[in-house]
N, C-alpha and C positions, 0 to 999 in steps of 0.2 A: 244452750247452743254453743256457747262461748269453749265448755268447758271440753262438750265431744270434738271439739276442733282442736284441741290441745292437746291431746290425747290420739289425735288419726296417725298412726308411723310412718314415718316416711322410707321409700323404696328407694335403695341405691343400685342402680345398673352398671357393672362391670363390663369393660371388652377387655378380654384377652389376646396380644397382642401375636401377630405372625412371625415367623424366621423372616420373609421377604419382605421387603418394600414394593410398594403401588408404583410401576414402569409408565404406567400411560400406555398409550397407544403409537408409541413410532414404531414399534418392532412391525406393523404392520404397513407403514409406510415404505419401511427399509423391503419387505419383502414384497410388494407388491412392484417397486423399482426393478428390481433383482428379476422375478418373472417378466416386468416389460422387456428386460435388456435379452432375456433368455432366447423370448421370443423374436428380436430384433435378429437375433444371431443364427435364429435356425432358419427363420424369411431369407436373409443373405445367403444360407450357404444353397437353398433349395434354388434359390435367383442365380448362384457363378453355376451350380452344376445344369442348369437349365440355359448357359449363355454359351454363344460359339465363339469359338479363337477370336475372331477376326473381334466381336464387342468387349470382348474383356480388354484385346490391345485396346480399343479404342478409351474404356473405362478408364484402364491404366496411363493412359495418357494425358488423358484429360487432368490425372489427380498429379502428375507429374510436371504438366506443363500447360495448366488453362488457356494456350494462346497458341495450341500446335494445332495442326493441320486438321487434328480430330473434333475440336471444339467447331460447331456451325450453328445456329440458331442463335436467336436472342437469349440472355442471359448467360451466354456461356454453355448452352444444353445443345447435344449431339442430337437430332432430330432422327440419325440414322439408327441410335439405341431405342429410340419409345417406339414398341409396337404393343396395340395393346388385343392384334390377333394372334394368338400363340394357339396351335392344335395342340386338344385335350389329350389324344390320343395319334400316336404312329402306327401308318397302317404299312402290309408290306409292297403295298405300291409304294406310297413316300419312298421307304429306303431303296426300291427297284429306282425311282426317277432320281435320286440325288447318286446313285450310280452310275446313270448316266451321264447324268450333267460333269462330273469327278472326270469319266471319262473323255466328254468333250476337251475338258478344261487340260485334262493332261495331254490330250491329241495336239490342239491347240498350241499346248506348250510346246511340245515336242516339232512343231512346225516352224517354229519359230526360231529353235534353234540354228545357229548358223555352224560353217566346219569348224570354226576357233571353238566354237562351245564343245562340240563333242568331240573335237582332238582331244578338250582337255577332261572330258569325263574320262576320253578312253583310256587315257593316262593315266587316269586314278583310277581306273578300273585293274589297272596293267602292273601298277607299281602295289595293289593289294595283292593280286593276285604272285607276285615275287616275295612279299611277304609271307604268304602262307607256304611256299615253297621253299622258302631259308627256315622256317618252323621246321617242318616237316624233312629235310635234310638234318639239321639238329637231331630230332626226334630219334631217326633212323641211325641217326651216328653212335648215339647212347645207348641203346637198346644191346642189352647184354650179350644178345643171341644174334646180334647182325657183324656181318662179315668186314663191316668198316671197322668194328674193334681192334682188328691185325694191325690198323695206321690209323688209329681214330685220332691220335695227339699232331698226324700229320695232313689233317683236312685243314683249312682255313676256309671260312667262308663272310664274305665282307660284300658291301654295296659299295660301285663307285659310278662312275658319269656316265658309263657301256651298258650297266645291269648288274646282276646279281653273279657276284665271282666267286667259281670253287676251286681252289689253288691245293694242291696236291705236290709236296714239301719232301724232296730226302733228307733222311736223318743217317747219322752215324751209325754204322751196321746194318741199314734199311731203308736201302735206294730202291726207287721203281723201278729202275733199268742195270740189266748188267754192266759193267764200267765201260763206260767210251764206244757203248751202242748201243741200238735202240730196239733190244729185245727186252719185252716186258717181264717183271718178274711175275710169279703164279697168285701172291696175293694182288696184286696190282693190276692183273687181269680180271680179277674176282673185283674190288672194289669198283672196277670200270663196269663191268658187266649189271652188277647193282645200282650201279649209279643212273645207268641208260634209262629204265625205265618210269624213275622219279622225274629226271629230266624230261620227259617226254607228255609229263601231264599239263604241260602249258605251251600252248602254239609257237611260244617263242622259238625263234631261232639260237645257234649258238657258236661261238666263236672257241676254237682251239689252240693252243697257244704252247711252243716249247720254251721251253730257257735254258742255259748250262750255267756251271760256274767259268770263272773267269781264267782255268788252266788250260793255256794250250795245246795244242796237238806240236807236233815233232817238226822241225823246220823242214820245208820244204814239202810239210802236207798238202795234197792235195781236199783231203775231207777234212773240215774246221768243227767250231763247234754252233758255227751258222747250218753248215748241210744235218749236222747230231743234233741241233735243236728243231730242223723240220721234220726229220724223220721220227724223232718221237713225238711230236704233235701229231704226225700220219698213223705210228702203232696205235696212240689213246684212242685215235678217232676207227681205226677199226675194231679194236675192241669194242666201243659203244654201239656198231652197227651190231657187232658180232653177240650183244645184249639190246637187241631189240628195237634200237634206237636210228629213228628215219633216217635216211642220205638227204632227203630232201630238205632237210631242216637243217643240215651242216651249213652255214653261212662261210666261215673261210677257218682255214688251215694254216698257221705259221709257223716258220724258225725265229727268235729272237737271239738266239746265239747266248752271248752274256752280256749283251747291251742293257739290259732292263735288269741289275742284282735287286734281288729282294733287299741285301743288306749291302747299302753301298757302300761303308767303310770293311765290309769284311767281304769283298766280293767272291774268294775262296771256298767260303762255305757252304757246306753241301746245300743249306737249306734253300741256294741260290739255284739248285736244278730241280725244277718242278714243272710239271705240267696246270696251266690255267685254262679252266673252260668256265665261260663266260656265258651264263644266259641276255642274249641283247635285248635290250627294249627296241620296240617296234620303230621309232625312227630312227636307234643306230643303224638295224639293220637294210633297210629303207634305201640312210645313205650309204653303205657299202656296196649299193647297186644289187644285192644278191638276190637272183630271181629277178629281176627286173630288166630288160633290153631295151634298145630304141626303137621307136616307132618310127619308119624313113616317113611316114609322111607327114610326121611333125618338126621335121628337120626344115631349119629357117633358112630361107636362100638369101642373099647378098642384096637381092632387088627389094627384099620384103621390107616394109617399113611400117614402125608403130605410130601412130594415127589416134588410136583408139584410147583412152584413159582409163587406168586400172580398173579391173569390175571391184563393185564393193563384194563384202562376204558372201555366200551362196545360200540361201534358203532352203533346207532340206524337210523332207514330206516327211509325214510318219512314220509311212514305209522302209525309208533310205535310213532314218533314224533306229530304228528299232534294228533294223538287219546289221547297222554299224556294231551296236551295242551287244546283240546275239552272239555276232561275232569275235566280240571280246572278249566275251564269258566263256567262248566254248571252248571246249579241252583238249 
């Protein structure tokens, strides 16, 4: 027995050993992290796109300043954010009835309005609408094929306190007016005739204006270059009828003579005799009285006496509102 035992071989088991090392198990820790997070971030994005303006402000408030107006409930939580009835589906009643209410809401506003409010839309209503019209004179001035090219270098067009000003410049060998009167030259009648019907796509009114330079007439003149600066304000402004352009909408006509030089240290220079027309915003022209008279029976007599204490603003309807603003826009 001794001896078969001596004699049994013994078996050696080899492992062969791998390129890698044994990682464990975190790679599945780290990636099961990574999918929570994924998932957290597409719950979020499904939750802002499913929230209205007004709870995102109030979200974003809250994260901005825990103690503003937005935060109400215990612990800090906005009670007006947790609803936990949301419709599965929109139907097109929903959007019919939140059309409405949109509309209430803007009727409403619109009621609410007092005249300070909507002076001052119509204002901005008024001063875009001069914007696109200083565009659109640019445009026309550029354009290879338009008749403003003949004095394109003698347009000036500038914003001041009145409205939007198109100043019309002699230059040296290229006056608007024959010398020392107020017959138009043929391109000057052409860029007036073009100019009428730009000017006429905005209700504005507009003011016309002569200037001369600063050399006088012969001692003992009777005609100055006060009566030469009205009477070429009166040719521009026939010409612009004579291009299409309303009488109704001429607001006023003047001579400045050479009181006003473009260039006050060179008041000589031609560039000092030009015609200005002036698109007016609505309460320059307003106060110029133009189109407006007096009503004799709102004339206050001597006997009358105020009593009464100022009205606060006036309250305008939907109606009165909308018809202000139509009339703003219209052309």
């Amino acid at each position: 027995m001794e001896k078969n035992s001596a004699q049994q071989p013994i078996i050696i088991k080899k492992k062969k050993g791998h390129g890698h090392g044994h990682h464990g198990g975190s790679w599945k820790v780290a990636l099961a992290d990574f999918m929570t997070a994924m998932m957290a971030f597409f719950l979020l994005m499904w939750l802002l796109g499913s929230t209205s303006p007004e709870e995102k402000k109030a979200i974003s408030g809250y994260f901005k300043d825990p103690g503003s107006p937005y935060v109400v409930g215990e612990g800090g939580a906005d009670l007006g954010l947790i609803s936990q009835e949301r419709p599965i589906q929109r139907s097109d009643a929903d959007d019919s009835e939140d059309s409405t209410a949109s509309n209430k809401e803007d009727a409403g506003y619109q009621q609410e309005m007092s005249e300070d409010q909507l002076k001052k839309e119509m204002e901005r209503i008024e001063n875009q609408q001069l914007e696109e019209l200083k565009k659109q004179l640019e445009t026309e001035i550029n354009a290879l094929d338009s008749v403003f090219q003949q004095i394109k270098d003698q347009i000036l067009i500038d914003f001041t306190a009145l409205g939007l000003r198109i100043q019309i410049v002699d230059k040296d060998q290229r006056p608007m007016f024959d010398v020392g009167s107020a017959n138009l030259k043929s391109y000057s009648v052409d860029v007036l005739h073009a100019l009428a019907p730009i000017l006429n796509k905005v209700q504005n009114k507009i003011s016309i204006t002569g200037h001369t330079d600063s050399t006088p007439y012969g001692a003992g003149a009777t005609y100055t270059n006060w009566e030469l600066s009205a009477d070429r304000a009166n040719a521009a402004r026939r010409a612009l009828l004579e291009g299409t352009y309303p009488e109704a909408k001429v607001a006023t006509v003047q001579g400045m003579g050479s009181a006003a030089p473009f260039l006050v240290d060179r008041p000589n220079e031609p560039i000092n005799r030009r015609i200005a027309i002036i698109v007016l915003k609505k309460a320059v022209a307003d106060a110029l009285g133009s189109g407006v008279g007096i009503d004799s029976s709102k004339l206050i007599n001597s006997s009358d006496t105020f009593t009464q204490p100022p009205a606060g603003p006036k309250i305008l309807s939907p109606a009165e509102v909308n018809d202000a603003i139509d009339a703003a826009n219209a052309p």
